[in-house]
C-alpha positions as CSV (number, residue, x, y, z in Angstrom):
1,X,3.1,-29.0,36.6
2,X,4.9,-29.6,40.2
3,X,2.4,-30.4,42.8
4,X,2.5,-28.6,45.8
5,X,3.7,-31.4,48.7
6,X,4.3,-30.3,51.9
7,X,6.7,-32.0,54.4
8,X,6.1,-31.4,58.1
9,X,8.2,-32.5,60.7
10,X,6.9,-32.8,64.6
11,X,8.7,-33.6,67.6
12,X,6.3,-34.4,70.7
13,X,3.1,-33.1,68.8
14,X,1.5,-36.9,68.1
15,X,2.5,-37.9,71.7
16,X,0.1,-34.6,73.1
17,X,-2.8,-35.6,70.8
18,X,-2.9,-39.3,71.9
19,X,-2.8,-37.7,75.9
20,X,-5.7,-35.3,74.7
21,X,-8.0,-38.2,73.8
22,X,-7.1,-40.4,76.7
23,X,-8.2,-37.4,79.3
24,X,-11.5,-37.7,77.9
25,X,-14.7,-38.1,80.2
26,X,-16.8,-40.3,79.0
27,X,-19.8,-38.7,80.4
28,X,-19.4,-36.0,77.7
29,X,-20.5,-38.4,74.5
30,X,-24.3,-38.6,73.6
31,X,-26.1,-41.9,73.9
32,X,-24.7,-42.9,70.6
33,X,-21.4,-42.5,72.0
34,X,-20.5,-39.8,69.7
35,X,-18.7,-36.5,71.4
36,X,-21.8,-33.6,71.4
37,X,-21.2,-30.8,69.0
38,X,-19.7,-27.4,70.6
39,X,-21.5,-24.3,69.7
40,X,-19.5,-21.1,69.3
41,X,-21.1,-17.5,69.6
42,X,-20.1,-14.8,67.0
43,X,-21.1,-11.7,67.7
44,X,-22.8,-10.0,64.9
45,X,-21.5,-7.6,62.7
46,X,-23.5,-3.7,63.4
47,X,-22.4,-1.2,60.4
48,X,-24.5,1.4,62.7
49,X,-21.7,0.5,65.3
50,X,-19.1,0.6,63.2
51,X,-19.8,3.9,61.5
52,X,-20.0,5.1,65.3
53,X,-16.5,3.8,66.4
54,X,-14.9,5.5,63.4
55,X,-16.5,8.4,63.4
56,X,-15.8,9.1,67.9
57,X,-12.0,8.5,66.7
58,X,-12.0,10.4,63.5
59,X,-13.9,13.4,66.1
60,X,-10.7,14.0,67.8
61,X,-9.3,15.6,64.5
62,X,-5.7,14.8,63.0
63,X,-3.7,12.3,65.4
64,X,-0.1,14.1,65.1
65,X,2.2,12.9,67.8
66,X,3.0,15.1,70.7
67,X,-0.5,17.0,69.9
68,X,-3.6,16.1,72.6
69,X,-5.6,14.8,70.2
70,X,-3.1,12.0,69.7
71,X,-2.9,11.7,73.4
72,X,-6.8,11.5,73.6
73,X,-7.1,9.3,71.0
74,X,-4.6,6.8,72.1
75,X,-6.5,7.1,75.7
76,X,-9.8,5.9,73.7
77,X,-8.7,3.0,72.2
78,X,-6.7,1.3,75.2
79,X,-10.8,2.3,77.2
80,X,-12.7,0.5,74.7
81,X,-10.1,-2.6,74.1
82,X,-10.7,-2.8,78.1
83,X,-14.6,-2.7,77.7
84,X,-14.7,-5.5,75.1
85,X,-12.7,-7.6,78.0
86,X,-8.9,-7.4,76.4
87,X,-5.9,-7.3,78.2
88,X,-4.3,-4.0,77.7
89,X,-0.4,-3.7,77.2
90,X,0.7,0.2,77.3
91,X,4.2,0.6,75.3
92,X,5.8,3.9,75.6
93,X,8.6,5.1,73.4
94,X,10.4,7.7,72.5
95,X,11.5,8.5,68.6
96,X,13.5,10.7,67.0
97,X,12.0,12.2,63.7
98,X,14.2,12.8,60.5
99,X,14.5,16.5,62.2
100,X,15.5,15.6,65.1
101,X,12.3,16.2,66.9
102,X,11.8,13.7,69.7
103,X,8.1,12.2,69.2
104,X,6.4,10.9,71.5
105,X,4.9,7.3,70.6
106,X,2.8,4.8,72.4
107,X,1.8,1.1,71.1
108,X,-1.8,0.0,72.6
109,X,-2.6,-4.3,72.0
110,X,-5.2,-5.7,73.2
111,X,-5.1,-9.5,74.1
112,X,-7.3,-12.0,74.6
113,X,-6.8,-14.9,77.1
114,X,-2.9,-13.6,76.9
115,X,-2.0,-16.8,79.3
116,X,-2.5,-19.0,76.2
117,X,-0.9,-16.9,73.3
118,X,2.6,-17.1,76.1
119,X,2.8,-20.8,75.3
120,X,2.8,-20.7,72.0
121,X,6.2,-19.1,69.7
122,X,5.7,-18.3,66.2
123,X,8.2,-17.7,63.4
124,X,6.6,-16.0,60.4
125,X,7.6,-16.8,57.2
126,X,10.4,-14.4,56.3
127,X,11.1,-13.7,59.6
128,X,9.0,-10.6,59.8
129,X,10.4,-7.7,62.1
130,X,10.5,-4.1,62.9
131,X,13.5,-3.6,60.6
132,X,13.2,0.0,62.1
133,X,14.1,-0.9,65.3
134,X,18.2,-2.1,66.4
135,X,19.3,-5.3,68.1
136,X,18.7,-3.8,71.8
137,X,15.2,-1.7,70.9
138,X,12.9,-4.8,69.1
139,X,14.7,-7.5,72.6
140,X,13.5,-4.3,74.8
141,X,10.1,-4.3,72.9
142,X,9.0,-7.9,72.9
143,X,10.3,-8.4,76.7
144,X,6.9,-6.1,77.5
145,X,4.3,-8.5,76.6
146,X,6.1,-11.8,78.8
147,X,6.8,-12.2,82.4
148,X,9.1,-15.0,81.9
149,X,11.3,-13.3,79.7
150,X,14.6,-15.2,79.4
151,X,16.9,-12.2,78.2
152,X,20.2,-14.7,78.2
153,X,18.5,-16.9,76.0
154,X,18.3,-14.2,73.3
155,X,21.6,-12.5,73.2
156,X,23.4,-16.1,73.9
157,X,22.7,-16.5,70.2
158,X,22.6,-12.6,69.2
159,X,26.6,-12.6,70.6
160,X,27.2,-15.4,67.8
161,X,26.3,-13.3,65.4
162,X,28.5,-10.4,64.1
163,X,26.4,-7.5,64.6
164,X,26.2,-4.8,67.8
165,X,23.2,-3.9,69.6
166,X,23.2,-0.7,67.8
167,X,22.9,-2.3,64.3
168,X,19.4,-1.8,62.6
169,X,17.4,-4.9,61.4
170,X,16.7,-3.3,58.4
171,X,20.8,-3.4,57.6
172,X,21.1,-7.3,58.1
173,X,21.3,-9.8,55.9
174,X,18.5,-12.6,55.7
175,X,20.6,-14.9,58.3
176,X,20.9,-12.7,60.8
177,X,17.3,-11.3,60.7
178,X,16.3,-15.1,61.1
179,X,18.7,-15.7,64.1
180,X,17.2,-12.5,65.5
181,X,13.8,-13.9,65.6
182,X,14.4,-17.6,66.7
183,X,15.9,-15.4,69.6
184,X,13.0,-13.5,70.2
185,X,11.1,-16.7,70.3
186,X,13.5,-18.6,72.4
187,X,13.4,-15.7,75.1
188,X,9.5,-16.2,75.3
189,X,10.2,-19.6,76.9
190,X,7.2,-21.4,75.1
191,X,5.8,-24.7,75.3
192,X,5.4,-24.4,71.5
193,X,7.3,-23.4,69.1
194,X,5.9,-22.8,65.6
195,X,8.8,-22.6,62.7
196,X,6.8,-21.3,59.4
197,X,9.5,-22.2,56.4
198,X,12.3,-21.1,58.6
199,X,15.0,-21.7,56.4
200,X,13.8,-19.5,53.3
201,X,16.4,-17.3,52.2
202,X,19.2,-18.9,54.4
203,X,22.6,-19.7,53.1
204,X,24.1,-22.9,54.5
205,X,25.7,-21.9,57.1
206,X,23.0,-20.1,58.8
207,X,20.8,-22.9,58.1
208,X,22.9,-25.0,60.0
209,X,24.1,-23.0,63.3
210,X,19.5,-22.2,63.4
211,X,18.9,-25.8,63.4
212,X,22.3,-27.1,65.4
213,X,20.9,-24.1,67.8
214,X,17.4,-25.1,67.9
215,X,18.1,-29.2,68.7
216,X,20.5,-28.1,71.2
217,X,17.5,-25.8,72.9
218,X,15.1,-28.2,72.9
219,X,16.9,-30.8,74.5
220,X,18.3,-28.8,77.0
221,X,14.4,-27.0,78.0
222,X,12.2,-30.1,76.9
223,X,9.9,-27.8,74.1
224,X,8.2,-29.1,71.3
225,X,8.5,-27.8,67.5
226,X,6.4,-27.7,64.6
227,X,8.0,-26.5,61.7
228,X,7.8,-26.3,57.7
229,X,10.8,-26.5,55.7
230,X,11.2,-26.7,52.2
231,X,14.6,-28.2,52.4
232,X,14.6,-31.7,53.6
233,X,18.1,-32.5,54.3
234,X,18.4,-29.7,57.1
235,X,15.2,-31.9,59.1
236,X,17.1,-35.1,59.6
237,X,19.1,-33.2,62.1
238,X,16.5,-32.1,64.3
239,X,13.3,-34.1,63.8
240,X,11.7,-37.0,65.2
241,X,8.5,-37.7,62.9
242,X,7.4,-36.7,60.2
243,X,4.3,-36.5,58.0
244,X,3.9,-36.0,53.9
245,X,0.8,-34.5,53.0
246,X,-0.5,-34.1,49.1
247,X,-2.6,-31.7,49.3
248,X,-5.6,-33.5,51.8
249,X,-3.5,-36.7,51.1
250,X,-1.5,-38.0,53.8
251,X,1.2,-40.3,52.7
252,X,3.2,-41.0,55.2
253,X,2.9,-40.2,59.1
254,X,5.5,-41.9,61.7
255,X,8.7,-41.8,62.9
256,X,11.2,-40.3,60.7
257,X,13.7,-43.8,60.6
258,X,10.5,-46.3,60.6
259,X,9.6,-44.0,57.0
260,X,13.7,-44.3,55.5
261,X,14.1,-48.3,56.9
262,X,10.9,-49.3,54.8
263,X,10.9,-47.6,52.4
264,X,13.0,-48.3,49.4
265,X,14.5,-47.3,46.1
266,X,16.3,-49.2,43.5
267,X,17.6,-48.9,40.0
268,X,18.0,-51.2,36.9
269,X,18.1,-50.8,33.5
270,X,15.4,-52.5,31.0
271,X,15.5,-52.5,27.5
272,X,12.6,-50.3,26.5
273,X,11.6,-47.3,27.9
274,X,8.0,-47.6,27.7
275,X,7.2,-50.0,30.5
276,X,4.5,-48.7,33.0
277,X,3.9,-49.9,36.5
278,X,0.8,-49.6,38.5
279,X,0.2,-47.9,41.9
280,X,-0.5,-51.4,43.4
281,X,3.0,-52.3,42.0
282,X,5.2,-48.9,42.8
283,X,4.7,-46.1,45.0
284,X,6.9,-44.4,42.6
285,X,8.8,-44.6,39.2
286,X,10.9,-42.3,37.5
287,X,13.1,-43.5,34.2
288,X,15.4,-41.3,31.3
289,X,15.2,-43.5,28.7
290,X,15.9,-47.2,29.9
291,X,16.9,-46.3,33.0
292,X,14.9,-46.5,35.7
293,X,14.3,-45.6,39.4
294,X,11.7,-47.9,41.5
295,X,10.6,-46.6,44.8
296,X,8.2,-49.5,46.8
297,X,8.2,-50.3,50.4
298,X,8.9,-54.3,49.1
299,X,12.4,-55.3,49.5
300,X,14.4,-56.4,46.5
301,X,13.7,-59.8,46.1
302,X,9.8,-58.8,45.8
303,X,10.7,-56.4,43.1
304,X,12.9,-59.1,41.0
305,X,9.3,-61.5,40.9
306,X,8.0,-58.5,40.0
307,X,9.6,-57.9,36.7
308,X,9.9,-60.9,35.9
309,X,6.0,-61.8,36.2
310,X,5.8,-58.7,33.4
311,X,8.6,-60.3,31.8
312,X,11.2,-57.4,31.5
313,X,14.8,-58.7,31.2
314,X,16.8,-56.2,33.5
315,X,20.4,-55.6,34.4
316,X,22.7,-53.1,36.6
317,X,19.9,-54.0,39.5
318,X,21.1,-51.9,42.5
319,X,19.7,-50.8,45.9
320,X,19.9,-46.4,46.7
321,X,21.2,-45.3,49.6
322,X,19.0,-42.6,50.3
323,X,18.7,-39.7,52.7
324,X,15.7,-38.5,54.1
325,X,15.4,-36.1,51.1
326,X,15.5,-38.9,48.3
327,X,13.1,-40.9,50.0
328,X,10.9,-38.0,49.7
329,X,11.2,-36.9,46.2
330,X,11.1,-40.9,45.9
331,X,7.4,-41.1,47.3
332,X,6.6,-38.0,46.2
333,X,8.0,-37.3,42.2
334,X,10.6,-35.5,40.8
335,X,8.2,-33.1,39.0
């Protein structure tokens, strides 16, 4: 059965964590010198509160748009989002209904400490949109919620793509939904920017002009990313470290070209194909019949005492030259 590794590049994110810790007061720490615990209230749950809340909503009777009890309902909501302490964002719109009657439609969110969630960009796996909405409608929609809104910054890469500001999400292909959302997240102008899987679903040559688009951006504005990725070779373009997880595991946490200097892989051919080597001795081998692949962080000449303190007459010894993807399906297995 394949194990589930998970490969996740970072770019400033180790740097931030080491600045954390060094802010620290050390009045804060106990007289053991360890940090005191934090405490966190939850409110509790009240099903007698609960029952009430649905119950004033359901009162106002079927919510149709354009009728007052929509309009009343919507009112309720945004008032009791305000009285929990949200931030209330009002979004008016105007649809048009399969009959051509134009319905009247409001979107009510309620934020909390919305100063925060502004530093922070998130790509969804998928990349998850309105796909009711067109090019210009969803850019109009998101610019509501930020007050830095960089508009150039999203159709810059929109006016790469061949689609019009007309053209409906739903109608695009899985490229050109994705560039539609890293531009929705560029235009944010976050400190952050979190990339979940980004490339799923993309052909080459989308794959490329995201990531070619995304190194480019963060040079340019100084922003950190944290992304996923399932295909390795797209990350040696845009990373800087890197680190391999299995499972709760961590294998391997540094810079990306301190990890593909050290460690190695080579390949010889034995005459059996039964030989098995230890973890102290590999930190990976793979063979088809008498061939094998050896994957160490020891250099060659370690690995030649090596077999022959076991005694295994080999030949064809070679070095790989590996990318950053066959080092990790070196360290990590094949299957």
């Amino acid at each position: 059965m394949k194990r589930n590794y998970t490969i996740i590049p970072l770019s400033l994110l180790l740097l931030i964590a080491m600045v954390a810790c060094s802010n620290k007061s050390k009045g804060n720490t106990d007289s053991e010198g360890k940090q005191p615990k934090s405490t966190v209230s939850v409110p509790q749950f009240d099903a007698d509160s609960a029952y009430r809340y649905v119950k004033e909503q359901v009162d106002f009777g079927p919510r149709v748009p354009n009728t007052a009890a929509h309009k009343a309902c919507g009112e309720y909501l945004a008032k009791k989002l305000e009285q929990f302490g949200a931030t209330v964002y009002n979004q008016q719109v105007d649809l048009t209904a399969y009959d051509g009657t134009l319905l009247k439609a409001r979107n009510i969110i309620g934020s909390y400490k919305p100063e925060t969630k502004k530093r922070i960009g998130y790509l969804i796996e998928g990349h998850i949109q309105y796909s009711f909405m067109n090019v210009h409608q969803i850019e109009k929609f998101y610019s509501g919620f930020y007050e830095n809104w960089k508009s150039d910054a999203y159709w810059s890469l929109i006016n790469r793509l061949k689609i019009t500001p007309k053209q409906k999400i739903s109608t695009m292909s899985c490229g050109q939904r994705a560039q539609v959302a890293l531009g929705l997240i560029l235009a944010q102008d976050p400190d952050l920017l979190i990339l979940d899987d980004f490339s799923l679903g993309l052909d080459p040559g989308y794959r490329r002009l995201f990531i070619d688009y995304m190194r480019e951006y963060c040079k340019a504005e100084h922003k950190t990313v944290f992304l996923t990725s399932h295909i390795i070779q797209d990350m040696e373009r845009l990373i800087d470290d890197i680190i391999i997880m299995d499972y709760n595991r961590m294998l391997v946490q540094g810079p990306v070209k301190d990890f593909t200097d050290r460690f190695k892989g080579f390949t010889f051919d034995l005459d059996r194909d039964d030989v098995v080597f230890g973890k102290d001795e590999a930190a990976n081998v793979e063979h088809i019949n008498n061939h094998y692949e050896f994957y160490t962080y020891d250099d060659e000449n370690t690995v030649k005492e090596l077999l022959d303190r076991k005694g295994l007459a080999y030949k064809n010894f070679d070095r790989l030259h590996m990318t950053l993807e066959d080092a990790f399906i070196g360290l990590t297995g094949k299957y």
